[in-house]
C-alpha positions in Angstrom: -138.2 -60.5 113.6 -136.5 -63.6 115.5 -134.7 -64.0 118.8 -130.8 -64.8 118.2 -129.8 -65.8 121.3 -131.1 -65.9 125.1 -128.8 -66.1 128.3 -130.1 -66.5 131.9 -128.7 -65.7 135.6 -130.6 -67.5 138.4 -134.0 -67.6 136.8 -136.5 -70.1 138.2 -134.8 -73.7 137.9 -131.7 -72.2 135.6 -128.8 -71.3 137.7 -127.2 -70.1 134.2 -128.3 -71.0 130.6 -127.4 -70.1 127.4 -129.5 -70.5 124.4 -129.0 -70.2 120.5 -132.4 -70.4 118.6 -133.3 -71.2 114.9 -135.2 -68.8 113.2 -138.1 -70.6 112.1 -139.3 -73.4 115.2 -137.4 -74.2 117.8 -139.4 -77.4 119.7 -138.5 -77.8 123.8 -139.6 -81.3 125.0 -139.4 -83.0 128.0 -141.4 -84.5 130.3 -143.6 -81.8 133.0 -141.8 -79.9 135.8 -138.5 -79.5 134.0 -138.4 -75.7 132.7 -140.2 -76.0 129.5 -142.1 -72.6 130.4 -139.9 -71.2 131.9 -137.6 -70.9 128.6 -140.8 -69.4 127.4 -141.8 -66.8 130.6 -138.3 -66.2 129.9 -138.6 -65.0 126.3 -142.4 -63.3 126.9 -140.6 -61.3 129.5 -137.6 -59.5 127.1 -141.3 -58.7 124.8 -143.3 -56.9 127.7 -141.2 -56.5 130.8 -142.9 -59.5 132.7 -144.0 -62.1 133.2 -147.3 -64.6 132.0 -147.6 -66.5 134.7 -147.2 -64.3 138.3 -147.9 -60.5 138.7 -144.5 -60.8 141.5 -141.2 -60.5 139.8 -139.6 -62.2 142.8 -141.2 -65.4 142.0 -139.0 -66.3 138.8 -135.9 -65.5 140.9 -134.2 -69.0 142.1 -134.5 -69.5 145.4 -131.0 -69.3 146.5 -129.8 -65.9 144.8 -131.5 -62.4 145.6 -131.1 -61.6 141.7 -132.1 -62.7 138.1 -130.6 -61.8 134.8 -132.5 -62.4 131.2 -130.8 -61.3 127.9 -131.5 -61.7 124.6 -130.7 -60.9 121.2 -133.4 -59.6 118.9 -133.0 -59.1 115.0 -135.1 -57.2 113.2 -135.5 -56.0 109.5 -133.0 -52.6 110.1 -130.7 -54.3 112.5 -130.0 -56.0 115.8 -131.5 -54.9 119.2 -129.9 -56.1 122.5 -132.5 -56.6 125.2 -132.0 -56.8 129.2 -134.0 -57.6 132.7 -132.3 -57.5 135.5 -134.9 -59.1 138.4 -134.2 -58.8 142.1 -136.1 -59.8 145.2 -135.3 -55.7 147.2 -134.7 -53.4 144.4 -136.5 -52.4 141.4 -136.6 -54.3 138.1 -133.8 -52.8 135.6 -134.7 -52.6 131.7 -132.0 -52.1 129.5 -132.6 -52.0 125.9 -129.0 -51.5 123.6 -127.4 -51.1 127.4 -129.9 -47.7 127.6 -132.2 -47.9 130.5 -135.7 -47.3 130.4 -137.0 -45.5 132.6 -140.8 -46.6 131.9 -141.8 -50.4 131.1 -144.0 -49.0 128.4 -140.8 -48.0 126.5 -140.0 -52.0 126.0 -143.3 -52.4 124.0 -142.3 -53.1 120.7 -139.0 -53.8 121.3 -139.5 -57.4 120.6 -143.1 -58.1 119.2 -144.4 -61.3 121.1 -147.6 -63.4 121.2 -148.1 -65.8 123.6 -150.6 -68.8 123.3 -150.8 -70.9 125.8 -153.5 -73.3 127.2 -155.2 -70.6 129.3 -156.0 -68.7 125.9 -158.4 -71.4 124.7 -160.5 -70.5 127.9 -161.0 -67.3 126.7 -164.2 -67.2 124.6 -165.9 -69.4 127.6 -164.2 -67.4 130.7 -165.4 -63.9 132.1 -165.1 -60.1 130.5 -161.9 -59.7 132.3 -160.0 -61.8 130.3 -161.0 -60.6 127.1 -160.6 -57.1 127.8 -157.3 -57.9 129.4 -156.7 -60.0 126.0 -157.6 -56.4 124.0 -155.7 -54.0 126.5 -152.2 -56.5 126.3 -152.8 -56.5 122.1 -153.4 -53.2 121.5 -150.3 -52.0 123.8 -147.8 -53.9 122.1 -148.6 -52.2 118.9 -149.7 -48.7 120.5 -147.4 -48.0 122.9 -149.4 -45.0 124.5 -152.4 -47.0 124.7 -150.3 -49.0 127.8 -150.4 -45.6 129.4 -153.8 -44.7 129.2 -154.8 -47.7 130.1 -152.7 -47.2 133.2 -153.8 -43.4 133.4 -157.3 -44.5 133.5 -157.3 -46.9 136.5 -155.6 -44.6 138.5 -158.9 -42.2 138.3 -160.9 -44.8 138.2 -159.4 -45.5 141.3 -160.1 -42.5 143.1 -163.0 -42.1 141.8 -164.4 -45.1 143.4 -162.6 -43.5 146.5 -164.6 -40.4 146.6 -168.0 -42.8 145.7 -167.1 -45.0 149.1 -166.8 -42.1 151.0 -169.6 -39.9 149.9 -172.3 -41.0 151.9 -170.5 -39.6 155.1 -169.2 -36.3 152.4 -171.4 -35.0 150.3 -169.7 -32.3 149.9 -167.4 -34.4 148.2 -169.9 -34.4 145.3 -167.9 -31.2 143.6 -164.9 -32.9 143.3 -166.4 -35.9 141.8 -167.5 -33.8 138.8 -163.6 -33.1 138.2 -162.6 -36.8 138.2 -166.1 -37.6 136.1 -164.1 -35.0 133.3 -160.6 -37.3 133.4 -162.4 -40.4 133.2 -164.4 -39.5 130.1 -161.6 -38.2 128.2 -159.3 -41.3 128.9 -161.8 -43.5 128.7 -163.3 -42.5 125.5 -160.1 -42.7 123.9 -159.8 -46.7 125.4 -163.1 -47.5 123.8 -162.1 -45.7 120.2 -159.0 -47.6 120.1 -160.6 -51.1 121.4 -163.4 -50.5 118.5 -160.5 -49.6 115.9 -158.4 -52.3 116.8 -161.3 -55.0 116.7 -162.1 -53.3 112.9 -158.8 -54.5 112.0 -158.8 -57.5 113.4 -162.2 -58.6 111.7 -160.0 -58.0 108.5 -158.1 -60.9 109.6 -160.0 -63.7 111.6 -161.9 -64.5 109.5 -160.2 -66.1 106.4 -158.0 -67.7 109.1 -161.1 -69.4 111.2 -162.3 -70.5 107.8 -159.3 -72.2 107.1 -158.9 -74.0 110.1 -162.8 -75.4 110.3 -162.7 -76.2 106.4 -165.0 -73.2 105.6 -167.7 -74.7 107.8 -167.8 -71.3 110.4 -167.8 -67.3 109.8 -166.6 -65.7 112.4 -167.3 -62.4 113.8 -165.9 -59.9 116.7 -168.3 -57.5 118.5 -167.0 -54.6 120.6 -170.0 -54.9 123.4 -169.8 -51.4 125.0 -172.4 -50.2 128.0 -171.9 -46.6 127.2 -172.4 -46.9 123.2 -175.6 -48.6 121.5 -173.7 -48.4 118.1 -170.4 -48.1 116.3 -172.6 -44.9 114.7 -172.2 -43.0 117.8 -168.8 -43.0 118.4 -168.3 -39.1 117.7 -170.4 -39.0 120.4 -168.4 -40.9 122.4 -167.1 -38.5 124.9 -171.1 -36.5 125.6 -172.8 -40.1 126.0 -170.0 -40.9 128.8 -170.3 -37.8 130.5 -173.8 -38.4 130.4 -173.9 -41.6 131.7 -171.7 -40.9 134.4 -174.2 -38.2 135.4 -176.9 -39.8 135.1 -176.2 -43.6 137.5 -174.2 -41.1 140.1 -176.8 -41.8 142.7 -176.6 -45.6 142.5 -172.7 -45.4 141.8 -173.0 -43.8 145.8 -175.3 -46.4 146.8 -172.9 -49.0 145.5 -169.8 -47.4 145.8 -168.3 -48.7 142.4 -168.8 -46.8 139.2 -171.1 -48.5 137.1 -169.9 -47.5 133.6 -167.4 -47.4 131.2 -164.2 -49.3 129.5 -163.9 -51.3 132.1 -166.9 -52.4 132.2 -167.1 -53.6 128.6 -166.4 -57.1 126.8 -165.9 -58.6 123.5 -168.1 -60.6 121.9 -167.1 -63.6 119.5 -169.8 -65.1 117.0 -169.6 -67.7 114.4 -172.1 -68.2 111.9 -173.9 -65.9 114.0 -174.4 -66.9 117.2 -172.7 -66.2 120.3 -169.6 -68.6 121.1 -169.4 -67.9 125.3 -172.9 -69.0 125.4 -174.1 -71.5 123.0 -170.3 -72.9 121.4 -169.2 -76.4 122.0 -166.1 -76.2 123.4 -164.1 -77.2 120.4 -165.7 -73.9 118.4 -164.2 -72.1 121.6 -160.7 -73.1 121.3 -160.9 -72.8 117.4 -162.3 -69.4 118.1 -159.3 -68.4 120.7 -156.6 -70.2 118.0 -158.2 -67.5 115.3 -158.0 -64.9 117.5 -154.1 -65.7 118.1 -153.1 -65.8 114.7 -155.1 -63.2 113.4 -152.8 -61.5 116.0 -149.9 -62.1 114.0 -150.8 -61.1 110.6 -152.4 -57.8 112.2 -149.1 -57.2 113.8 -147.1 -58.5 110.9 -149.1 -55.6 108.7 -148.8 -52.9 111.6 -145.6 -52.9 112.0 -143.8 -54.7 108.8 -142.1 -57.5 110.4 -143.4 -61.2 111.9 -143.9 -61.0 115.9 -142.3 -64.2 117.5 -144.8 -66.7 118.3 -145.0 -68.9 121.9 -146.8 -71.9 121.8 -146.8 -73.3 125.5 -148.3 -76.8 125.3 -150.9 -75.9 123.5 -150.4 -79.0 121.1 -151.6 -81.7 123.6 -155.1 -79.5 123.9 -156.1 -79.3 120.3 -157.5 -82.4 118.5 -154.9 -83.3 115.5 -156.4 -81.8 112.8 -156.6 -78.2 114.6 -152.9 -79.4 115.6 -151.9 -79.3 111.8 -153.9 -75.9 111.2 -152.0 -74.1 113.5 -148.6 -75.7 112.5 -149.4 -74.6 108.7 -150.3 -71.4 109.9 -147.1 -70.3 111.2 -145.0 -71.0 108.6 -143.8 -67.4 108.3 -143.3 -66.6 111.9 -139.8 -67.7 114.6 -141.9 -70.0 116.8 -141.2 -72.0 119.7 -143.3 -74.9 121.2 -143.0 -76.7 124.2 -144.7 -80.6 124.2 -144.0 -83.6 126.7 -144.7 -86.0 123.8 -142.6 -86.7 121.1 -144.8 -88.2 118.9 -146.0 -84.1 118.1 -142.5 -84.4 116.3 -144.2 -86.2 113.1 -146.0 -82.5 112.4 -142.2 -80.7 111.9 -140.5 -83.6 109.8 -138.7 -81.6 106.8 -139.4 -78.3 108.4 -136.3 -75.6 108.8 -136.0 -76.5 113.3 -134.3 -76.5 116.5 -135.2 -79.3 119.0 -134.2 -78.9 122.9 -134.5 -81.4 125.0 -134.9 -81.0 128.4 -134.3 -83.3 131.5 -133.6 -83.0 135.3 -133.7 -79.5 134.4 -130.5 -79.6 132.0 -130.9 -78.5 128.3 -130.0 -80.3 125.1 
């Protein structure tokens, strides 16, 4: 899978550009502040239907138009796919995919396989649970489509849940209806935690042969699903009667508190190498090598899922790895239509001989 071709309308500093790409790396340098990630954001958006850097579609729009236009060209194994966004600062985003519109955003999933590693990833062994079940949830979605909407499905009752919980105190009566949203939650979330476990099962299949290739066999590496509903993987038949239990069970302090205290979105994963726990004890180079092995194990468990190479964003992630974990990750992705932004030319030595595009950007004008 590779992205022909990418045009843009008004999108952050690009009154109008138009893009052909190589199929194997295509390099965008140029000093900071000149659009380098926003060719990027650009391309991450045709993938998953927005963008990696604001939760407000508005924001990418230039400042002088009301409306934004990305397009792109995606060819896959069986054929050619023609992707569209259209952004605008009063209406509602427009998703076109083959000029058909989609009427849900989880209906672009797949569409264009994409991973994204930028610098922010290689805080994510050190940084909270959030991220890495947000890491899990974004994964898992663009290879399960209908995972997206239980996700989705579940925080809406999780929602209300913590609704009725806030207001309970005053209406304890309210305590019947709880029971009914107690039922929805277990049965969506149980079916989160199944898949996050499966998921992370195959994953482990991948990680780590690549970790142990990028630290010269020094490290294993490990990934835990660290649940607060299940003690072990062994009771995940029981899965759904352990929830419900739970729930049951911390309802009184889940009034006092107003919050529910249990459940997929309480949970984290846990990353070890050679058996202990990177978040805690890691330096932080064994971080970032652990976050660059959970990337590319991304790739060849996507590549496997679904029979074609997802495109691979590399958003100046060069200038924070040392140069040997620089020349890892460059052998690593030999296989896969990459693009990488740098500021530095002197990253160019790593691509010398290699099959490339190079775009140079300055004053916000491609070359």
């Amino acid at each position: 899978m590779y992205i022909e071709n990418i045009k843009l309308l008004n999108y952050r500093n690009y009154s109008q550009l138009n893009l052909s790409f190589h199929p194997k790396i295509n390099i965008i340098i140029g000093p900071n502040a000149q659009g380098k990630t926003n060719i990027i954001e650009a391309i991450y958006y045709l993938g998953i239907g927005k963008s990696h850097r604001t939760n407000k579609d508005r924001e990418v729009i230039n400042w002088d138009s009301e409306n934004s236009y990305i397009k792109g060209s995606i060819v896959h194994n069986n054929g050619k796919r023609i992707l569209e966004i259209g952004l605008s600062k009063n209406k509602k985003k427009i998703i076109k995919n083959n000029g058909v519109v989609l009427e849900k955003m989880g209906e672009l999933l797949g569409k264009a396989n994409i991973v994204l590693f930028s610098p922010e990833d290689l805080k994510l062994i050190k940084e909270g649970p959030i991220e890495r079940r947000n890491f899990l949830d974004r994964e898992i979605s663009n290879i399960k489509p209908q995972y997206y909407y239980g996700i989705i499905k579940y925080n809406k009752i999780l929602a209300q849940r913590n609704y009725l919980l806030k207001n309970m105190v005053k209406q304890p009566s309210l305590e019947d209806t709880i029971s009914l949203w107690d039922e929805q939650l277990v049965e969506v979330g149980s079916r989160i935690i199944h898949s996050r476990i499966y998921f992370l099962k195959k994953l482990n299949n991948y990680i780590n042969k690549i970790h142990r290739e990028i630290t010269d066999d020094l490290e294993d590496i490990e990934l835990f699903y660290q649940s607060n509903i299940l003690k072990s993987q062994e009771e995940l038949k029981d899965i759904k009667n352990i929830f419900k239990e739970k729930l049951t069970k911390g309802r009184g302090l889940d009034i006092k508190r107003g919050v529910t205290g249990v459940g997929p979105h309480r949970d984290d994963l846990k990353v070890n190498a050679n058996g202990i726990d990177l978040r805690i004890f890691g330096s932080q180079g064994q971080q970032r090598t652990a976050a660059l092995s959970l990337k590319l194990s991304i790739l060849e468990l996507i590549n496997n899922e679904v029979g074609e190479t997802p495109i691979l964003l590399l958003d100046d992630v060069l200038s924070e790895l040392d140069e040997m974990r620089q020349k890892k990750l460059i052998k690593s992705i030999s296989n896969a239509q990459s693009f990488i932004t740098c500021a530095d030319e002197n990253y160019l030595k790593h691509f010398v001989n290699k099959e490339k595009n190079i775009f140079s950007i300055k004053n916000g004008q491609v070359v």
